[in-house]
C-alpha positions as CSV (number, residue, x, y, z in Angstrom):
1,X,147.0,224.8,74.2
2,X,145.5,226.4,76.7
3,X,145.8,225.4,81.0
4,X,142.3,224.3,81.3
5,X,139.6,222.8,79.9
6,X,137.0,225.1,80.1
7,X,137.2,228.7,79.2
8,X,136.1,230.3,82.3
9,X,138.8,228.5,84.5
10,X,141.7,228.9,82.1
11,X,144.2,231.1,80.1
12,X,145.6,230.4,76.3
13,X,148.8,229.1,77.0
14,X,150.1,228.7,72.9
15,X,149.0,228.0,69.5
16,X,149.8,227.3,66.1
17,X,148.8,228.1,63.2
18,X,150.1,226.0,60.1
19,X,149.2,227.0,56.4
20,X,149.2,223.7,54.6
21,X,153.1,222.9,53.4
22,X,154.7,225.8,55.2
23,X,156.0,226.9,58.7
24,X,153.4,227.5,61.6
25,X,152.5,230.8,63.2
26,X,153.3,229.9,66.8
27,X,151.7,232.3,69.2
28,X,153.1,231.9,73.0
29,X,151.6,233.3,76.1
30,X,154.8,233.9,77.7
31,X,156.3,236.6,74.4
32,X,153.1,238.9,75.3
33,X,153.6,241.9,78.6
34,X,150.6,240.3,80.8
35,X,152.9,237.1,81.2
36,X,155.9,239.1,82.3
37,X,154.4,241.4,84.6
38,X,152.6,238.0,86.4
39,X,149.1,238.4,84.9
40,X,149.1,234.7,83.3
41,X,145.1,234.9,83.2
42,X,144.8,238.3,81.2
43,X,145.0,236.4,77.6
44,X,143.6,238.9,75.9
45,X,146.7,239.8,73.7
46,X,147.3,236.6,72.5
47,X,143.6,235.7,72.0
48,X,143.3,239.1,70.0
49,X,146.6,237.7,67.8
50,X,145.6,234.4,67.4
51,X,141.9,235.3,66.3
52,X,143.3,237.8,63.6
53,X,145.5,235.6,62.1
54,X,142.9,233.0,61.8
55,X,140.5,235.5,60.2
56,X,142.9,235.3,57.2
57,X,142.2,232.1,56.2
58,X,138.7,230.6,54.4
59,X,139.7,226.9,56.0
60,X,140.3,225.9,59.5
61,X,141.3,222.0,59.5
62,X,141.9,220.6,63.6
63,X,140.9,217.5,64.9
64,X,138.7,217.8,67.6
65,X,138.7,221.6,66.6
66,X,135.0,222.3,66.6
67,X,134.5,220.3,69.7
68,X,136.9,222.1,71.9
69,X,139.1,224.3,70.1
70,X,137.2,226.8,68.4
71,X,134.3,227.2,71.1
72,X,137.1,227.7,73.6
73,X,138.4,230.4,71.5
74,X,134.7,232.1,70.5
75,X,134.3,232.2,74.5
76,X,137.3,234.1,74.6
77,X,136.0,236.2,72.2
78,X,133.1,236.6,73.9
79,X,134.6,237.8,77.1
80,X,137.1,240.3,75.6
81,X,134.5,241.3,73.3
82,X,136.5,240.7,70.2
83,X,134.4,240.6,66.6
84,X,133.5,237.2,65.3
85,X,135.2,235.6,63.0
86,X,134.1,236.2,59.1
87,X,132.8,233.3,57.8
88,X,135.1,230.3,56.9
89,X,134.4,226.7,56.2
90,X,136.0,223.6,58.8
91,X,137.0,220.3,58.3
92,X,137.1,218.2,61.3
93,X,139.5,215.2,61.1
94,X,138.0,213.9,64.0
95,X,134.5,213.7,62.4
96,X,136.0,212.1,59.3
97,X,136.9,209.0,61.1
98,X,134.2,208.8,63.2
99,X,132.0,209.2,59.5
100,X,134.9,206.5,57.7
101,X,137.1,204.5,60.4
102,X,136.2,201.6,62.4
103,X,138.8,202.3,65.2
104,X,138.9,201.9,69.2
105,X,139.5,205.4,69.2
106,X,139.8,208.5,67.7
107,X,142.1,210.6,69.4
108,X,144.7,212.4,67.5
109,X,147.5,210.2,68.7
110,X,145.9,207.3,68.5
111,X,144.5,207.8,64.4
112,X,148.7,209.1,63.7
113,X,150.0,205.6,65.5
114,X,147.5,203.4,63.7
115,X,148.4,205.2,60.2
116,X,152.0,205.4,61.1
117,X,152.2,209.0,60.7
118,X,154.3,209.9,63.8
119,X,153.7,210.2,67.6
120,X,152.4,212.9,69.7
121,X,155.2,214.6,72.0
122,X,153.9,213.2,75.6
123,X,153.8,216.3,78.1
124,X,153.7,215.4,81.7
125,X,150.6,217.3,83.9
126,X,153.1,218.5,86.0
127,X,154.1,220.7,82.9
128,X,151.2,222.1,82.6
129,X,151.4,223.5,86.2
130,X,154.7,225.0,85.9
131,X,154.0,226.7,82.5
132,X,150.4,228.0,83.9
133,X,151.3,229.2,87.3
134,X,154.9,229.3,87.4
135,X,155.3,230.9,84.2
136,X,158.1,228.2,83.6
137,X,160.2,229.4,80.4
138,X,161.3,225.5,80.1
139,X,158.1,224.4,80.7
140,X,156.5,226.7,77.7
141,X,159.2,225.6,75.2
142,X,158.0,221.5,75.9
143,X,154.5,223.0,75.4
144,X,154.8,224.4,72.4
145,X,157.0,221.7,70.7
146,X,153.7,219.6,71.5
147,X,151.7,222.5,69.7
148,X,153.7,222.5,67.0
149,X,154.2,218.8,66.6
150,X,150.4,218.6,66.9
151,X,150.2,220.9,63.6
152,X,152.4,218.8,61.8
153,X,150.7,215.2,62.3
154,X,147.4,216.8,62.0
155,X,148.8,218.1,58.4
156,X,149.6,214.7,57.6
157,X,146.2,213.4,59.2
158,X,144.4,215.6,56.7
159,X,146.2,214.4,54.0
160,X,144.9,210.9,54.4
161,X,141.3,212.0,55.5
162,X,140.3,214.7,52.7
163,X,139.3,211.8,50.1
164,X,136.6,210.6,52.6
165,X,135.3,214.2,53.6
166,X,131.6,214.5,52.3
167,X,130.8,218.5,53.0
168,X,132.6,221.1,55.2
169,X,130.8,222.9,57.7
170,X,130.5,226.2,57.6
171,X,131.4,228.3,60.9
């Protein structure tokens, strides 16, 4: 989760990090010094944490992941000058049913309501806000309980989707 959009105009708020059938890695903003000390926008900590923890694995499965997710992250990277990460294959759930599903949209919510796998946890914009520039301890606990939820319908997602993937892409 991050409090923008785009890189350049944003800091790494929280992520997870869910091997498949066990507990998520959560990684929060506000459990690194910068946050305390009111430097919100130096990510570099958590970045460095979350990149080496995703280095361990071969597969990186996200929806919408190599569309926003992991060139967010590699622009990170970029700017803290961190090394690349080794080579590692992706599956997209979001690419599988654009490939497979005939749907009015594609969305994460969305595909989990249609297949009855669960509902996204609905975070207000005004969240956001509070956790970004506030630092907002209450605000970063709703955040990451929509991280962590998005891990677990995205593991169910996959489930569904991995009969119709054709080829993984390589990163």
């Amino acid at each position: 989760e991050t409090s923008n959009l785009k890189a350049d105009f944003s800091a790494l708020l929280s992520a997870v990090i869910k091997p498949y059938g066990k507990d998520g890695i959560t990684f929060r903003a506000d459990n690194y010094p910068n946050w305390a000390e009111g430097r919100r926008a130096d990510d570099l900590e958590i970045c460095r944490d979350i990149t080496q923890e995703l280095s361990q694995h071969a597969v990186v499965i996200t929806h919408y992941g190599t569309g926003f997710d992991l060139r967010y992250l590699r622009a990170k990277m970029m700017k803290y000058a961190l090394p690349a990460l080794p080579p590692m294959f992706a599956v997209d759930t979001y690419n599988i049913a654009k490939m497979n599903m005939l749907v009015s949209r594609r969305r994460l919510d969305a595909l989990c309501k249609y297949l009855q796998l669960g509902l996204k946890q609905v975070v207000e914009g005004n969240t956001w806000v509070e956790a970004a520039l506030n630092g907002s301890e209450e605000a970063m606990d709703e955040i990451v309980a929509h991280n962590i939820q998005d891990c677990i319908l995205l593991e169910k997602l996959a489930t569904i989707m991995f009969p119709y993937l054709r080829s993984m892409r390589r990163l």
